[in-house]
Wavefront OBJ file of the C-alpha trace (Angstrom):
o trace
v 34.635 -108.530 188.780
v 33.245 -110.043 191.948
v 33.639 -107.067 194.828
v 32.866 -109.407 197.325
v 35.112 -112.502 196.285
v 32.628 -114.915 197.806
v 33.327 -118.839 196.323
v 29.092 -118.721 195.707
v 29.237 -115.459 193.232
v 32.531 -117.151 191.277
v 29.752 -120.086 190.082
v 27.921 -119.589 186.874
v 24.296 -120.643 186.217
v 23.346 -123.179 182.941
v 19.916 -121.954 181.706
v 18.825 -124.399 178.615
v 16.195 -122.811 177.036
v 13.774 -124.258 174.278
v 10.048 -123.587 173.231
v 8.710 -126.349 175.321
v 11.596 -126.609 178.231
v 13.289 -124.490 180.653
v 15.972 -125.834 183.180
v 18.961 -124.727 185.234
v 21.863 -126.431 186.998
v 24.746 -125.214 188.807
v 28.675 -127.215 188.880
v 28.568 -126.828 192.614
v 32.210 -125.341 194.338
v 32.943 -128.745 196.598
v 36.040 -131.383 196.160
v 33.296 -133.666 194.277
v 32.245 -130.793 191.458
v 29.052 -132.410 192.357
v 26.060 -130.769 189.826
v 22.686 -129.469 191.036
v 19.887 -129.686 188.069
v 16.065 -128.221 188.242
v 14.044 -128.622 185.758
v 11.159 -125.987 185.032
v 7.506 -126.631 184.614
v 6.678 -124.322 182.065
v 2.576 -123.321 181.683
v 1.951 -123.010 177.948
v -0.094 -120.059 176.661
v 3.337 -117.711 177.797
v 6.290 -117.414 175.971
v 9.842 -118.564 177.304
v 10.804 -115.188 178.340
v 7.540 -114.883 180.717
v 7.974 -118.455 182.265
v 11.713 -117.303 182.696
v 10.624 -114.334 184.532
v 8.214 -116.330 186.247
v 10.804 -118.611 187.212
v 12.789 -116.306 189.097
v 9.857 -116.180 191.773
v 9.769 -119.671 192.261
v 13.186 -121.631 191.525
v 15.530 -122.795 193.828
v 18.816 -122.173 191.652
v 17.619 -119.045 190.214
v 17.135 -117.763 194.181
v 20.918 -118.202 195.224
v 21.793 -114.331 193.300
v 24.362 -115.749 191.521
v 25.475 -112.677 188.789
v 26.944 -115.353 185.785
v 25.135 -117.335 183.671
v 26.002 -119.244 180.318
v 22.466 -120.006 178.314
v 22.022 -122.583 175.998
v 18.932 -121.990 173.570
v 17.883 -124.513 171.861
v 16.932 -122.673 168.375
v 17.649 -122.937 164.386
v 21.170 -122.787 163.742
v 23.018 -121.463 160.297
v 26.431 -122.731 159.528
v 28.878 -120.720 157.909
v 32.611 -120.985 156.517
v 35.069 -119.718 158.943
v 36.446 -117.549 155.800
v 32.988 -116.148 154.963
v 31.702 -115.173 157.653
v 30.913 -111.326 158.059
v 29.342 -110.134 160.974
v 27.487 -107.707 159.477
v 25.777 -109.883 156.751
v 24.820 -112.654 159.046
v 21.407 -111.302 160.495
v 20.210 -111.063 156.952
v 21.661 -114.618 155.964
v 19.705 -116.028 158.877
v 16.544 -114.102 157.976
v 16.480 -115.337 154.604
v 17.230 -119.070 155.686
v 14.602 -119.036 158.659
v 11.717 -116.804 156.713
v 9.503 -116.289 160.148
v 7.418 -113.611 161.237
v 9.395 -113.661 164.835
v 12.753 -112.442 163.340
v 11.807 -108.769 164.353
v 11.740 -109.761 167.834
v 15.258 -111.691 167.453
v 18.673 -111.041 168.403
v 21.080 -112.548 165.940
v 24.115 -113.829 167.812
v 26.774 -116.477 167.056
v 29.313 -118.859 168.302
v 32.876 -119.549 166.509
v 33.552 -123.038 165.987
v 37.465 -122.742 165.110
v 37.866 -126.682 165.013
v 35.518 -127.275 162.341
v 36.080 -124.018 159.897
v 32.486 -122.609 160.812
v 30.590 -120.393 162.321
v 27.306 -121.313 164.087
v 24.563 -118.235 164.139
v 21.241 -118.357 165.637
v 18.676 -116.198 166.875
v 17.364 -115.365 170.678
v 14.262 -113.882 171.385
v 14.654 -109.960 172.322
v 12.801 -110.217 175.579
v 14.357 -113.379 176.700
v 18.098 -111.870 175.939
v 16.611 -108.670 177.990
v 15.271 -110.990 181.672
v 18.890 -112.841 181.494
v 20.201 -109.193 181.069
v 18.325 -108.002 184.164
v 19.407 -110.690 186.386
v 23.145 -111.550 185.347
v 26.093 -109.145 185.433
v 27.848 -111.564 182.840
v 25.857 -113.911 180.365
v 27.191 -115.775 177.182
v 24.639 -117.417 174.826
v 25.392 -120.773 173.506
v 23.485 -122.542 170.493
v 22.951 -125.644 172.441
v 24.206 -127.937 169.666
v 27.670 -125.719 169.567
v 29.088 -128.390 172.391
v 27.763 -131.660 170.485
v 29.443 -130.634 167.643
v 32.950 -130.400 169.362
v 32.571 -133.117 171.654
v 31.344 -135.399 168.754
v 34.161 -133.940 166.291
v 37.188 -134.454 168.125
v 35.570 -138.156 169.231
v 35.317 -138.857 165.113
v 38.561 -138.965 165.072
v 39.077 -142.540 166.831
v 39.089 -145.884 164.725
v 39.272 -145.642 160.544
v 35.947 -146.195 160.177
v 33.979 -143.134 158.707
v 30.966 -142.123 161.172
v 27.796 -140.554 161.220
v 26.062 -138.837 164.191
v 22.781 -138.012 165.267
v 20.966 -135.775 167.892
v 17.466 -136.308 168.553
v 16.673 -133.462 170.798
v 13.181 -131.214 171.167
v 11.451 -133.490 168.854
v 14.323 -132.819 166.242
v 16.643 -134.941 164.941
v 20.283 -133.293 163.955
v 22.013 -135.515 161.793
v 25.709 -134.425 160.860
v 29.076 -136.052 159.428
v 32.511 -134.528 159.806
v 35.359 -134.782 157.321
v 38.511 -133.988 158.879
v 38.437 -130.246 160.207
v 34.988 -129.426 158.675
v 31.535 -130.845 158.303
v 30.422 -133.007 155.374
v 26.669 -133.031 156.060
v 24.496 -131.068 158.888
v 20.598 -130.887 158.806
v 18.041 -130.531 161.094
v 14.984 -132.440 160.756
v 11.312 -132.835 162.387
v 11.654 -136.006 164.469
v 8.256 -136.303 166.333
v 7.689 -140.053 164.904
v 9.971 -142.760 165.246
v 9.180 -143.650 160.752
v 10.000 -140.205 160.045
v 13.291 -140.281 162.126
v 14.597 -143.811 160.551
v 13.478 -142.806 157.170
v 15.319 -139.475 157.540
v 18.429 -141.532 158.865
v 19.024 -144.091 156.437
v 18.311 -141.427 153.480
v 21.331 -139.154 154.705
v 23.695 -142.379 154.999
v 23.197 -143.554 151.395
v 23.455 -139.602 150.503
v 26.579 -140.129 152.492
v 27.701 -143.096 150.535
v 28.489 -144.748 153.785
v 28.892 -148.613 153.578
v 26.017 -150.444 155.683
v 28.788 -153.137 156.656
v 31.667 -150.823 157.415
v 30.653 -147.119 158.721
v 29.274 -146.291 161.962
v 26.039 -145.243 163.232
v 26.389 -142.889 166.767
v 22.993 -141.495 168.343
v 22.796 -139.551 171.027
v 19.599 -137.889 172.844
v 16.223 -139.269 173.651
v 14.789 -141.387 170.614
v 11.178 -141.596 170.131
v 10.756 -145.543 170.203
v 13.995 -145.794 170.740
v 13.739 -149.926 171.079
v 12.059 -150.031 167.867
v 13.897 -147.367 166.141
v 17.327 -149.114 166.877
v 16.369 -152.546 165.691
v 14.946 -150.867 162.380
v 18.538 -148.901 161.805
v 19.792 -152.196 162.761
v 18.206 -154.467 160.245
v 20.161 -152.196 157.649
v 22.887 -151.026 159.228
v 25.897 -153.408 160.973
v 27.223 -150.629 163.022
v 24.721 -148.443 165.281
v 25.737 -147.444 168.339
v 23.254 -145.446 170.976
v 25.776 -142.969 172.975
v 25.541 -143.517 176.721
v 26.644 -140.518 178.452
v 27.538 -141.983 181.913
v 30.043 -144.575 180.234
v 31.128 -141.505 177.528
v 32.107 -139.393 180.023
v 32.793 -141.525 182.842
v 30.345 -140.955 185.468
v 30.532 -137.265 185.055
v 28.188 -135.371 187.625
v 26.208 -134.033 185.242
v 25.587 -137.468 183.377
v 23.800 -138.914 186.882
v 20.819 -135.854 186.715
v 17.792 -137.507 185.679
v 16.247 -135.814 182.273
v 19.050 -133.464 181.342
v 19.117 -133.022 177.870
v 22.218 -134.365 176.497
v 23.707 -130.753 175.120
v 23.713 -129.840 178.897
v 25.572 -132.897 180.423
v 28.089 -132.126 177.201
v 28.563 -128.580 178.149
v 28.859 -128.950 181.910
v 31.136 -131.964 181.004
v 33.318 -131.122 178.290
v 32.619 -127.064 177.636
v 32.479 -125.335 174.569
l 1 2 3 4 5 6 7 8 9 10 11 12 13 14 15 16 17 18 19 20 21 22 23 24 25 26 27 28 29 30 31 32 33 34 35 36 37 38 39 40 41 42 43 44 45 46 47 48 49 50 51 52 53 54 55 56 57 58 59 60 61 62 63 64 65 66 67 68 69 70 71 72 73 74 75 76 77 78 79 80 81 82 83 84 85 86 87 88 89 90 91 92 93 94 95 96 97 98 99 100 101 102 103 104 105 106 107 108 109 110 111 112 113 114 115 116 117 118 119 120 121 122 123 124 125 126 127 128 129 130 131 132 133 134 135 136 137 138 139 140 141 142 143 144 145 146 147 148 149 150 151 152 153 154 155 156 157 158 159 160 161 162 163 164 165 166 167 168 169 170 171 172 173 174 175 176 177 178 179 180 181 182 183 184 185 186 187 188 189 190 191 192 193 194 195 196 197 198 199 200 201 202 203 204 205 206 207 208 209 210 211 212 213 214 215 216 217 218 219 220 221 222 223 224 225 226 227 228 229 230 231 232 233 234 235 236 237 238 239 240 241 242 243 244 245 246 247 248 249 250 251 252 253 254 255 256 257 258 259 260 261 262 263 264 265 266 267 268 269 270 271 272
């Protein structure tokens, strides 16, 4: 609880955190629910929990003391039944999915996802979970794909046409299909080149068994070549559609910050 009741230490900060990026951004208290974003330079060499500490010194956002913060990390994710999930099994689940010698130095955590019958688990690093410890009162961690899938689920449900999605984000590519209240297909794949990402694409849609004239296409995130990649899916599929966030959303605040990833603009717009 907030002794002080001051409007500034009611906000909470949105870290996103990846291997390669670090950003903030604050839903600002005003009549507009205007959004302030900052994106962070990281220096390579250090790992996301030293630029994050590093950060503190130098960012505007992180310099306003505010004592909440909701972090996204951007990190493997395991799905799991709603009705077989157990808590106590699920750090040794993950282990054996993501063999790696950093799962010593991980914190297994995990996010409910009643709508779709799962549960998403994932791991943060031990010494990043222990800076956003030292500086915030009151932190939730959020696998930053957790608000894609609900935003994109409860969207699936418009038109009769079946769909499939895609998320290019940190030179991945998430492609996933729902089926009513649960997910038919989710993968994660490397998406560095724009071949890779189509070939990867059109392979899960005849896996699928999705009709090239009938079923829909939706991509969201930054595309690598996305011009070419588009007119390839095109050339075999009728219905691709790239997601525009400003017109998805309608001119949400967070949808006019230059560079935010598109799992941010979701969360600040729609939550999890």
């Amino acid at each position: 609880m907030d002794p002080t009741g001051s409007t500034i230490n009611k906000q909470r900060l949105t870290i996103r955190a990846s291997r390669q990026t670090l950003s903030f951004a604050v839903v600002e208290n005003n009549t507009e629910r205007s959004v302030t974003y900052e994106p962070y330079t990281v220096r390579s060499g250090i790992s996301v929990a030293a630029n994050l500490r590093e950060a503190f010194s130098t960012a505007n956002l992180l310099d306003r003391a505010l004592t909440r913060a909701d972090v996204l990390v951007d990190v493997p994710v395991m799905l799991v039944p709603l009705d077989l999930f157990d808590e106590e099994q699920m750090g040794t689940l993950y282990d054996y999915a993501f063999t790696n010698e950093e799962n010593r130095q991980e914190v297994k955590m995990f996010n409910v996802l009643g709508e779709l019958n799962s549960v998403a688990v994932f791991a943060v690093n031990k010494d990043l979970k222990l800076v956003i410890d030292d500086h915030f009162a009151d932190s939730r961690f959020i696998c930053s794909m957790t608000p894609v899938w609900k935003h994109l689920h409860r969207r699936s449900f418009t038109g009769l046409r079946r769909k499939m999605y895609a998320c290019f984000h940190e030179r991945r590519l998430d492609i996933f299909s729902f089926l009513h209240n649960r997910f038919k297909f989710c993968n994660s794949f490397d998406a560095t080149r724009a071949h890779d990402a189509l070939y990867f694409l059109l392979y899960v849609w005849n896996q699928l068994q999705l009709s090239a004239e009938l079923d829909e296409l939706h991509i969201a995130g930054e595309m690598p070549e996305g011009e070419w990649l588009t007119g390839e899916l095109r050339r075999y599929l009728k219905n691709v559609y790239v997601i525009n966030p400003t017109a998805d959303f309608n001119r949400a605040p967070a949808t006019l910050c230059k560079d935010m990833a598109y799992d941010m603009m979701t969360f600040l717009t729609r939550g999890v």
